[in-house]
N, C-alpha and C positions, 0 to 999 in steps of 0.2 A: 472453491468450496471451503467453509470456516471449519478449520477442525474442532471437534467438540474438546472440550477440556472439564474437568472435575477437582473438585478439592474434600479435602477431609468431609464428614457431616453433610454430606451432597447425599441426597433418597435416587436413587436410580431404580431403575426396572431393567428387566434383560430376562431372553429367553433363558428356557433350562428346560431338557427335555420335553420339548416341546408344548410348554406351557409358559408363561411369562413370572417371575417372581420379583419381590424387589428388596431392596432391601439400602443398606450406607456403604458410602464411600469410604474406607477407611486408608488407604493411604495411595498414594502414587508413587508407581516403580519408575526409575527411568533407568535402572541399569542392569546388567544380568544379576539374574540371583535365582533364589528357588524360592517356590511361596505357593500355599495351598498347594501341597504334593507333587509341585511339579519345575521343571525348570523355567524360568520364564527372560527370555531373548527381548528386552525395552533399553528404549536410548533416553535419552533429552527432546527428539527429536519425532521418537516413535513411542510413546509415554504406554503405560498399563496401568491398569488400578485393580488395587484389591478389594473387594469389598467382601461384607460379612450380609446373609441370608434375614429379612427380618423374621422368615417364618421358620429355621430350621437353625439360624445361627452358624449357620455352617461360612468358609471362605471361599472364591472363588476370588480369578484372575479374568480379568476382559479387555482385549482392547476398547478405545473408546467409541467406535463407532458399533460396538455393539451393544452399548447402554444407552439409555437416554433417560432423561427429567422423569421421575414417580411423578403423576396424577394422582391421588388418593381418589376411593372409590368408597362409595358405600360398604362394601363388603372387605373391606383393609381390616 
């Protein structure tokens, strides 16, 4: 299986409380650090991204298999 990967200005989508939001990629972690409130455990190997909310502007951290490609929809 192809691991998904991301870069900067990438539109993702990803749950969130049980609804889907979407919003950009703004950066890739690959190493420990702390980001959107919390500590986050990424390698080289086992990468993270941070992205920012487009509807709430807020941050969030996800691994990659739990974003995937924004679709834009009529209602975006």
């Amino acid at each position: 299986m192809t691991k998904r990967s991301y870069k900067p200005g990438d539109e993702v989508e990803w749950s969130s409380h049980g609804s889907r939001t979407h919003g950009e990629v703004v950066e890739e972690i690959t190493s420990e650090t702390h980001a959107a409130g919390r500590k986050v455990t990424a390698s080289e190997e086992e990468p993270q991204y941070r992205v920012r909310s487009a509807k709430s502007g807020r941050a969030a951290v996800h691994k990659p298999e739990a974003l995937r490609r924004h679709r834009p929809s009529s209602t975006d």
